[in-house]
N, C-alpha and C positions, 0 to 999 in steps of 0.2 A: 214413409211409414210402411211394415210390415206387418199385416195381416196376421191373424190366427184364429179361427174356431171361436168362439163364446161357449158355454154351457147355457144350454137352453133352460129359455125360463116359461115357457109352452104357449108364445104369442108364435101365431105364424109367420114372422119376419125371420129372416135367418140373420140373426148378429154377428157381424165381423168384431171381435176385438183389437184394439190397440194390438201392439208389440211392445209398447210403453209400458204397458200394464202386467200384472204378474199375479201368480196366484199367491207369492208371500212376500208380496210387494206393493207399490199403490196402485189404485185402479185410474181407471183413463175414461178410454170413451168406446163407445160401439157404436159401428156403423147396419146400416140394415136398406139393402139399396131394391128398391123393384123400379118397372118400367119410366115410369113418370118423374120420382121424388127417390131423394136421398133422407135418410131418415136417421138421429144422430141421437143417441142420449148416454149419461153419465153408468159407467159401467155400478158405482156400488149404489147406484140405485135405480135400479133398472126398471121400476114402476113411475117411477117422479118425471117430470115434465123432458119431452121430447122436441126436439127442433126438426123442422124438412127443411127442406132444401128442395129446387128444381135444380135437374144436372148441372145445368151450364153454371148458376150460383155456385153451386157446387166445385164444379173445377173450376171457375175465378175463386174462389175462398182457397182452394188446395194451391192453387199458382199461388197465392199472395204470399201461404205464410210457410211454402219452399222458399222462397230467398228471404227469410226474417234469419 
């Protein structure tokens, strides 16, 4: 997956978006990583309910569904 910027929506998490996602295209997901927790929510609705993650979950879930 390839990374890009998100358009801030003025939470202090900095959102990676998708590369999947497009501004006249579908939307994806956003990532927002600090020390602890990986933090995951649905880009066209960027208030509605968020998923974390702890790293290592993290990169087992990113291992798993590279080889899918």
């Amino acid at each position: 997956m390839t990374l890009k910027p998100s358009t801030g929506d003025g939470s202090a998490l900095e959102w990676i978006k998708s590369s999947h996602s497009s501004n006249d295209g579908p939307d994806c997901v956003e990532v927002a990583a600090t020390p602890g927790t990986v933090h995951v929510r649905d880009s066209k609705d960027t208030q509605g309910p968020r998923l974390a993650f702890a790293p290592g979950a993290w990169t087992d879930f990113m291992t798993y569904t590279a080889g899918r």
